[in-house]
C-alpha positions in Angstrom: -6.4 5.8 28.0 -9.1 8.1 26.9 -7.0 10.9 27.4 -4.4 9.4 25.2 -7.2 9.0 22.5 -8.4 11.9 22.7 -5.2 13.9 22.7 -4.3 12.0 19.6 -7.3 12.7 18.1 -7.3 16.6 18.9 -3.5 16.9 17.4 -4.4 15.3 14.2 -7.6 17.7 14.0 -5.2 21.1 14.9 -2.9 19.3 11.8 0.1 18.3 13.7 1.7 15.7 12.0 1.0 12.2 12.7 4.1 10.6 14.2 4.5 13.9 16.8 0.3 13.2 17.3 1.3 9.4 18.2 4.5 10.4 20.5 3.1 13.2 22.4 -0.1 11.3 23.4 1.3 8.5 24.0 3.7 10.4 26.5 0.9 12.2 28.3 0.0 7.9 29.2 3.2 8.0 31.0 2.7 11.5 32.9 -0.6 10.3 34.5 1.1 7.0 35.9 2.9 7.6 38.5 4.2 4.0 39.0 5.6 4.0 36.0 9.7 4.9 35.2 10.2 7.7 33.4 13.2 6.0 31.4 10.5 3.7 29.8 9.0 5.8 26.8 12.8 6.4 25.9 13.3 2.7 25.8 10.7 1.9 23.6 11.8 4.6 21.0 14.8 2.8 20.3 13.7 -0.7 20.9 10.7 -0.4 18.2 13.4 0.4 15.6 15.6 -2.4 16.8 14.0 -5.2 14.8 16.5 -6.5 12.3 13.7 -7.3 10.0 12.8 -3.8 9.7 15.9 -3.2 7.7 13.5 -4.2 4.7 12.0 -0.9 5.1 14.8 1.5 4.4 15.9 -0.8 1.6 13.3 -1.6 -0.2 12.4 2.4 0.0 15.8 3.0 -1.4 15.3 0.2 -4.0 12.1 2.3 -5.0 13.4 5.4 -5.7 16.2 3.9 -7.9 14.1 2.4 -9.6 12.3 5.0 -10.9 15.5 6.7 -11.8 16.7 3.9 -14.4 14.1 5.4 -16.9 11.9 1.5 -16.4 8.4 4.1 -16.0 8.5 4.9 -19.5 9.2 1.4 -20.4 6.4 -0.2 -18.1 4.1 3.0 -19.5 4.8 1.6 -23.2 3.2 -1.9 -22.4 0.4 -0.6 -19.9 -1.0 1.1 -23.5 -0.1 -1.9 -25.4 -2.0 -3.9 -23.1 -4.9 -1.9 -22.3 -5.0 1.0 -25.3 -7.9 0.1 -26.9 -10.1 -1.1 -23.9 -12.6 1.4 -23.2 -11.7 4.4 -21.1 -8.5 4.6 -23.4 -5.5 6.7 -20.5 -8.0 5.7 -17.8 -7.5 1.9 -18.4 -3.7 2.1 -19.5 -3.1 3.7 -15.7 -4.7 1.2 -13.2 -2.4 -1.4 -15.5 0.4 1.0 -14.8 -0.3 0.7 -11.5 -0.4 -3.0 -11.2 3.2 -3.4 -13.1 4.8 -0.5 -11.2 3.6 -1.8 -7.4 7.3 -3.7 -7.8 8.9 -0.9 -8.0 7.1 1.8 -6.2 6.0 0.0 -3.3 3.9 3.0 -2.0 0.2 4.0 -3.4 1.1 8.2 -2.9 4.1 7.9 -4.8 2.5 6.2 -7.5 -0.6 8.4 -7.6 1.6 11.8 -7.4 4.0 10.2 -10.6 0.9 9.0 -12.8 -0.9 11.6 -12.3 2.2 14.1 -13.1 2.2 11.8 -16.2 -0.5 11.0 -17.3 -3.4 13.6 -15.7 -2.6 16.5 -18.2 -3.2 13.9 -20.8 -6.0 12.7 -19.5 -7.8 16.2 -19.1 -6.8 16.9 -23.0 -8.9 14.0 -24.1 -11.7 15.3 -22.4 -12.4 13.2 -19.0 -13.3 15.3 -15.8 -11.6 16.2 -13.5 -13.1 14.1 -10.4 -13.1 10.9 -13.2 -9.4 11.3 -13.6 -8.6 12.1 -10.1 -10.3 9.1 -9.0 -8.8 6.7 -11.4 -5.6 8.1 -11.0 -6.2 7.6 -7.3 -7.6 4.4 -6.8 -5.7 3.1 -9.3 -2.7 3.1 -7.0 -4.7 1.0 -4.5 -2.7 -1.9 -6.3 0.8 -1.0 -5.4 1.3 -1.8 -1.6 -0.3 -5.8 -2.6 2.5 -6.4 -5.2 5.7 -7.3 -4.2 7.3 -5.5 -2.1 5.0 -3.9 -1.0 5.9 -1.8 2.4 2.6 -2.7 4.0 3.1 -6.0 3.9 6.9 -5.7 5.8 5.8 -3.6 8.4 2.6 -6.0 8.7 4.6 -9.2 9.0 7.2 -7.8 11.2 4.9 -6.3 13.9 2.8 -9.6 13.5 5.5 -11.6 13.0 3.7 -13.2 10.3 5.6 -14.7 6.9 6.9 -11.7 4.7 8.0 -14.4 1.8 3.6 -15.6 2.3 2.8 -12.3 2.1 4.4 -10.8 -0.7 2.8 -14.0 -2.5 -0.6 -13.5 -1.4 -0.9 -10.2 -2.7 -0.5 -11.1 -6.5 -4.0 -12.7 -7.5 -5.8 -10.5 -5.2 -4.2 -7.1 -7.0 -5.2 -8.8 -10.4 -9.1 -9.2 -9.1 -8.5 -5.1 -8.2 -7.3 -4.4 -11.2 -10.0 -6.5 -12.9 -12.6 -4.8 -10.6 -11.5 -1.2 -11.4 -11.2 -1.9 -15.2 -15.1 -2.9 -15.3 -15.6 0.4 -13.1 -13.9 2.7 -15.9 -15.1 0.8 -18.7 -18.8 1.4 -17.8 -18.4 4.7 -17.2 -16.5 5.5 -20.0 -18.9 3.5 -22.6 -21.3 6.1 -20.9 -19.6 9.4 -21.4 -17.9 8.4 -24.6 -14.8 8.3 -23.4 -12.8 6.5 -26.4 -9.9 3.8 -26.3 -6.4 4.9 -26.7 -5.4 3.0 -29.8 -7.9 2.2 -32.6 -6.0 -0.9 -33.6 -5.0 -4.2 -32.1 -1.1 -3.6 -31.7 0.6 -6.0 -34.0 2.7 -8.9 -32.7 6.0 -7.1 -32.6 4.9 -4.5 -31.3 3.8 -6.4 -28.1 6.9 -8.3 -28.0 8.9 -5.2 -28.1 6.8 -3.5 -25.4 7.4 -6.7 -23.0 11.0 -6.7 -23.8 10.8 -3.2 -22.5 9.3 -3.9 -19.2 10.8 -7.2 -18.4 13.3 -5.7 -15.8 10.3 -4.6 -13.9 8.2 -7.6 -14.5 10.6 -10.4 -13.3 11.7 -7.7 -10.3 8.7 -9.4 -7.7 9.6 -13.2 -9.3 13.0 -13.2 -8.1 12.1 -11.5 -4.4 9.6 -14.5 -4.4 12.1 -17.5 -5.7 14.7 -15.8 -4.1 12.5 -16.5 -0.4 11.3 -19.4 -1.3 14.5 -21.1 -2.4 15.8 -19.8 0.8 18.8 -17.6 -0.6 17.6 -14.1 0.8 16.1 -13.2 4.4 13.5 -10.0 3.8 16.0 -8.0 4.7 18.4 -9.6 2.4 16.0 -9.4 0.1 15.9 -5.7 0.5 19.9 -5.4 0.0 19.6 -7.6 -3.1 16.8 -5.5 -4.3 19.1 -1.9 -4.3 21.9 -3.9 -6.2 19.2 -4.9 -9.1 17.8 -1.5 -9.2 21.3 -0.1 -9.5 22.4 -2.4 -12.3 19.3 -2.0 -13.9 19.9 1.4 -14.4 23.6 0.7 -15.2 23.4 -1.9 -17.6 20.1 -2.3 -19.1 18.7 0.6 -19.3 21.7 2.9 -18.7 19.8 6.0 -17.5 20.9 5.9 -13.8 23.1 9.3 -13.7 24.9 10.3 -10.9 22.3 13.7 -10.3 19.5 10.2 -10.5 21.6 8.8 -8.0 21.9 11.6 -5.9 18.0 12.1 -6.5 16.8 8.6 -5.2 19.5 9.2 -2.4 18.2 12.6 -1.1 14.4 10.9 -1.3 15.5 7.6 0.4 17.0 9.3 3.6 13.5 11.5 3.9 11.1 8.5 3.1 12.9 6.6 5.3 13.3 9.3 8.3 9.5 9.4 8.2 8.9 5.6 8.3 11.0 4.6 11.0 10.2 7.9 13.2 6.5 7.0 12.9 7.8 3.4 14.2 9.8 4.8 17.0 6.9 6.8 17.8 4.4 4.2 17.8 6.4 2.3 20.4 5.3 4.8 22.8 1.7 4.9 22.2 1.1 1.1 21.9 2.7 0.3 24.8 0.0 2.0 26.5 -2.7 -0.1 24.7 -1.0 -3.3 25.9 -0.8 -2.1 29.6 -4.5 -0.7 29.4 -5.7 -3.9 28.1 -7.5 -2.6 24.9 -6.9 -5.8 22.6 -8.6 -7.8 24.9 -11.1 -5.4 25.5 -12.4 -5.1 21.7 -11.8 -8.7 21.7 -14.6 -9.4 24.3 -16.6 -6.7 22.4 -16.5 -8.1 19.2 -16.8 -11.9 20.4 -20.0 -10.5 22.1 -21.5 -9.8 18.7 -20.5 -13.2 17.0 -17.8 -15.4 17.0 -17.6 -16.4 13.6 -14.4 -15.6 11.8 -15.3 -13.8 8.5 -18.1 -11.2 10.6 -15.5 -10.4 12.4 -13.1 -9.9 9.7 -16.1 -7.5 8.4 -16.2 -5.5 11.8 -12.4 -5.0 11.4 -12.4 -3.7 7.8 -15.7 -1.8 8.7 -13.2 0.2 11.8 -10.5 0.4 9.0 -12.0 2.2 6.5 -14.0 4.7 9.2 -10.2 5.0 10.5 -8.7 5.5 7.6 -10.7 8.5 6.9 -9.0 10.6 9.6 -5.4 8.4 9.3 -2.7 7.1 7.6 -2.9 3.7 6.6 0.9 2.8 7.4 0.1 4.4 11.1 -2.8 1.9 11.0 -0.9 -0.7 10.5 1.6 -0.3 13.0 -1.2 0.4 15.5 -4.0 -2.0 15.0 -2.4 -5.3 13.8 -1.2 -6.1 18.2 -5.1 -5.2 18.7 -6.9 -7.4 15.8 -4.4 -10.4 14.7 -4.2 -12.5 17.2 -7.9 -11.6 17.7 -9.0 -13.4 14.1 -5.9 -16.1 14.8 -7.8 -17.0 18.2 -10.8 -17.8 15.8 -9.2 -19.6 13.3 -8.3 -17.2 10.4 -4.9 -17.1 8.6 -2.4 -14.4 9.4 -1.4 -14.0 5.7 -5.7 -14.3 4.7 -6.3 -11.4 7.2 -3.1 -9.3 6.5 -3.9 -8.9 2.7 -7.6 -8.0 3.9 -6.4 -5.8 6.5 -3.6 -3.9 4.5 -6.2 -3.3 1.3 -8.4 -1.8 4.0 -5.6 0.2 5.5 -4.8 1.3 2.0 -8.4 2.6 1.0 -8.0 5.5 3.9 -5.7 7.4 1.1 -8.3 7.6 -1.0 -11.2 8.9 1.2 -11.8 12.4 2.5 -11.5 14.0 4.7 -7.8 13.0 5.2 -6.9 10.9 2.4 -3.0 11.5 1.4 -3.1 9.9 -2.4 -6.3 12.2 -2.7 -4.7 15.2 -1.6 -1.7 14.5 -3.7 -3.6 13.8 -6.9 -6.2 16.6 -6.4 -4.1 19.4 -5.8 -1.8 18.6 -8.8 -5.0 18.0 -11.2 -6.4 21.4 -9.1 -9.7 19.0 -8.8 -12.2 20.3 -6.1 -12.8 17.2 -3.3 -16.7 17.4 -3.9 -15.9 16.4 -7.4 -13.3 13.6 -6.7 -15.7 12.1 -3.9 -18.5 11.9 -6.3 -16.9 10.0 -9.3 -14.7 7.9 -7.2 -17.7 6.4 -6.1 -17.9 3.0 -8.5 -14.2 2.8 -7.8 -15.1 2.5 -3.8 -17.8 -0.1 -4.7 -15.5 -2.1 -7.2 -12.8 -2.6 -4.6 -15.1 -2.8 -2.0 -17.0 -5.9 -3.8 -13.3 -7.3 -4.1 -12.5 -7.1 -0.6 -15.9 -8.6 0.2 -15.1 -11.2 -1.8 -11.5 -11.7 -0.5 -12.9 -12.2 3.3 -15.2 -14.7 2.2 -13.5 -16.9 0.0 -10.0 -17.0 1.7 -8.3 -19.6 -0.7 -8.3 -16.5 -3.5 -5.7 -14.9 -1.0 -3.5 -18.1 0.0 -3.5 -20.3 -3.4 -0.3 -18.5 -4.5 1.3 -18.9 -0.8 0.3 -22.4 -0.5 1.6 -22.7 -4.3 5.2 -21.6 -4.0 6.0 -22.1 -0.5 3.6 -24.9 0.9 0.5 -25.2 3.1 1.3 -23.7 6.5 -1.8 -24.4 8.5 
């Protein structure tokens, strides 16, 4: 096995691309076993993909994009300032409450990070605020959209965990409110230090706030109806995920009526390559963690951990601590697939909650975007601002300790994460 980890570890570092990094070294397991058929690493590409709960993925992804054809971003960027305009930071504060109304119809932190910061960094950089400021906002900001419902984390968490997607999707809504609180503090004391000033000088009046829900309210009642929709027991995930494309496409139809067929063809064309990359990455991954399993490793960093404590929270701490070193170097849905076999039933053995550590685990997953030397929504968002790493490391530094007090906070005090699950669908422990 330390071939295999090392392999996969030299591929990523001579920039191959990730899923080819996971199949390849995951392969060379197979050529130094010679008891071993040879028909097995073909298997378990198509097997991996052959989960019927996985047709959330594609489907929500295609949801997504539609989404943010129907012209609801503009909408959901009208309330985010009428919210949040004349808190201090001003564009700052107005994005990271963008990013908390669009994680419904996202569902990925890059895609977020690359649109706000298309939208709103030019802005941003007119009314003064550095570059590494903006680029970390703009960044960690998105840390809330894989948490809100539906978000892709969570699917491909609960269906290689087999773990409650409808629990899931709940859990994540106070703890991306606590974020969101968290990173608006962050901003806000920076920004009373620089002088960064609100958006809007005025309290909007009444109408205006009315009209500016009204606006968003396709987006906003979007995660209610997955969550009634599960609870009551009408949808499956993955008929969740069909029922989600037809609400994006009347959205765009009917209430909104900006879904053309060039915005059809659009989310289309992105769907089928968003999608390709997801479920190659799975098929891939079927071959490299079949190697762990045979080799034993869960059980091995089992023992090792247990033999440092056995309480359940420390060891919820050593797992976030391997996270977010992880997540430097890679992706945080490659994470996901790899590491929940290895640490779930590790933390269930001591007599944590799936859905507690799953929300924990996926926010840790997440924060590897964000970090150098790797990070994807860093990358994205620095190279559009044209803001030097150096400079986005520095700044984004209250924004690591914000989320990071969060996520503290989060391992300790589990019933933050499962009041909303217990709420809507019952206790279930």
């Amino acid at each position: 096995m330390l071939i295999v980890v090392c392999s996969f570890a030299i591929f990523l570092l001579l920039g191959m691309p990730v899923a080819f990094a996971i199949g390849i070294s995951g392969a060379l397991f197979f050529a130094q076993q010679s008891g071993l058929p040879a028909t097995i690493p073909i298997q378990l590409t198509i097997s991996q993909t052959q989960n019927f709960a996985l047709l959330a993925v594609p489907l929500f992804i295609l949801a997504g994009n539609f989404m943010n054809k129907t012209g609801i971003t503009e909408q959901l960027l009208n309330l985010a300032s009428v919210l949040a305009g004349r808190m201090k930071g001003g564009l700052a504060q107005v994005s990271i409450v963008l990013s908390t109304l669009m994680g419904g119809v996202s569902g990925s932190c890059i895609a977020d990070a690359a649109m706000q910061t298309r939208m709103l960094g030019p802005e941003m950089l007119k009314r003064g605020f550095s570059k590494g400021f903006a680029a970390g906002v703009l960044s960690f900001g998105s840390l809330m959209t894989p948490i809100v419902p539906p978000g892709i984390g969570f699917i491909l968490y609960g269906t290689v965990g087999q773990v409650s997607i409808g629990r899931l999707f709940a859990a994540g809504i106070l703890p991306a409110l606590m974020l969101w609180a968290a990173l608006a503090v962050a901003i806000s004391l920076t920004a009373r230090k620089r002088g960064y000033e609100p958006e809007r000088k005025v309290r909007p009046p009444l109408k205006e706030i009315g009209v500016a829900i009204w606006g968003g309210i396709w987006a906003i009642l979007f995660p209610v109806i997955l969550l009634l929709g599960l609870r009551v027991g009408i949808f499956t995930p993955s008929e969740i995920g069909a029922f989600a494309v037809v609400y994006a496409v009347f959205v765009g139809l009917f209430a909104y009526r900006k879904l053309t067929i060039a915005g059809f063809k659009e989310a289309l064309n992105g769907s089928l390559v968003d999608v390709g990359a997801v479920m190659f990455l799975l098929a891939m991954s079927g071959i490299f963690g079949y190697g762990i399993v045979f080799e034993r490793l869960p059980e091995a960093i089992s023992t090792s951990m247990l033999g440092l404590t056995d309480n359940a929270d420390l060891v919820m701490m050593l797992i976030v601590g391997f996270v977010l070193a992880a997540g430097c170097f890679v992706d945080g849905s490659v994470l996901i697939i790899m590491l929940t076999p290895i640490f779930l039933p590790l933390v269930v053995a001591l007599g944590a909650d799936p859905v507690h550590f799953g929300l924990v685990f996926i926010i840790a997953a997440t924060i590897g975007n964000f970090t150098p030397p790797v990070g994807a929504a860093m990358f994205t968002v620095c190279s559009i601002l044209k803001c030097p790493i150096g400079d986005y490391t520095r700044e984004s530094l209250p924004f690591l300790v914000a989320v990071s007090a969060v996520t503290l906070l989060l391992i300790f005090v589990p019933e933050l994460v499962l009041v909303v699950p217990d709420w809507i669908f019952g206790k279930d422990r």
